[in-house]
N, C-alpha and C positions, 0 to 999 in steps of 0.2 A: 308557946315558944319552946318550952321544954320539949315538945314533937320533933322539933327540928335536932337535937342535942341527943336523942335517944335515940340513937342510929344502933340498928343488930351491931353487938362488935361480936365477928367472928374470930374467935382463938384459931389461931392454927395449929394442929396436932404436932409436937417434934417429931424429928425422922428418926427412926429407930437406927440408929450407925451402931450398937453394938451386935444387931444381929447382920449385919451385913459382914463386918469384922469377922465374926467365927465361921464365918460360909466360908471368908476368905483364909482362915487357916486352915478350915478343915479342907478345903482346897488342894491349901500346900501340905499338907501334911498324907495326902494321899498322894502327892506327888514325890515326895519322898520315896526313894527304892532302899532295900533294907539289905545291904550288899550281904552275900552269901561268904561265909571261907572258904580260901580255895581249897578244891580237895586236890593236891599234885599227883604227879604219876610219879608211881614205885621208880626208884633210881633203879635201874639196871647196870650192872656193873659190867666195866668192859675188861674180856682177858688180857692181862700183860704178860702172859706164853701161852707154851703149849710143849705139853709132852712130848718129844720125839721117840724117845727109847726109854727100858728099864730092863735095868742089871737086878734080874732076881735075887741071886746067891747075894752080892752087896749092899741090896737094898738100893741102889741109886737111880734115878731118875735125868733123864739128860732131857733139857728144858730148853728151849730157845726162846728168850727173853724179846719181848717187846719196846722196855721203856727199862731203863738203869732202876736194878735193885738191889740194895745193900743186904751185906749178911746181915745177920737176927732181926729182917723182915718178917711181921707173919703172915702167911701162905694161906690161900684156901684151896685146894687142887678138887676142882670136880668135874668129871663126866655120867658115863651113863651107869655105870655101878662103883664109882668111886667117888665120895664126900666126905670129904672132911680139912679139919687145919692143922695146920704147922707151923713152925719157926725154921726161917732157913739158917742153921748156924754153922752150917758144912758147905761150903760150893765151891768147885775146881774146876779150874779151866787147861786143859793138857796137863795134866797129872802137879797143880802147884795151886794153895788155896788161891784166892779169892776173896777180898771183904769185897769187891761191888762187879756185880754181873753188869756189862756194858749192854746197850740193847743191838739186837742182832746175832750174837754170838748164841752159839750151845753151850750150857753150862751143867755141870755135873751136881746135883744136888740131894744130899743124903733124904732121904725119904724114912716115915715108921710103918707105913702101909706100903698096899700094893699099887700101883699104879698103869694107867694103860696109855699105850700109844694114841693120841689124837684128844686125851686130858687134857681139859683147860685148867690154868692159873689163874688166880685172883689174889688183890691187892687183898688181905683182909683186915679190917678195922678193929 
């Protein structure tokens, strides 16, 4: 009678779910993109004039402004053999100063270098 009672008891093995779990992270975690910093483009600056003329003996520079610039701005004036900065604290307009050069206009502005016709200006920082 005990024959009938002593039946195989088969265990069933558990299912392994922790290794399913890290398949599934490691999953995501290659899913994962590891974002780059941006590298920007160099700011290019845009000229706000350009040279029209210069009064050697006076030193002045006659500029046609692009965008309103106040006296003791400072100035980058550069071309092709001219670089460098300044403060504009001198600018005339028909022989009478100036604190703000309108844009459009020709403006008379004292210079310490030499400067050439078709020089650009820049806003300088």
């Amino acid at each position: 009678m005990r024959i009938k009672n002593m039946k195989k008891k088969v265990s069933k093995k558990p299912k392994k779910k922790s290794a399913k779990k890290s398949k599934k992270a490691v999953a995501k975690t290659k899913k994962a993109v590891v974002k780059k910093p941006k590298v920007g483009k160099p700011k290019v600056e845009k000229p706000i004039g350009v040279v029209t003329h210069f009064y050697t003996a006076i030193k002045v520079a006659i500029v046609k402004f692009k965008k309103p610039v106040k006296s003791g701005t400072a100035l980058r004036v550069k071309g092709a053999t001219t670089d460098f900065t300044m403060t504009a604290n001198s600018m005339q307009y028909d022989h009478k100063p100036v604190l703000k050069a309108p844009a459009g206009k020709q403006i008379g502005v004292k210079v310490p270098k030499r400067v050439r016709e078709g020089d650009e200006v820049f806003a300088s920082r």
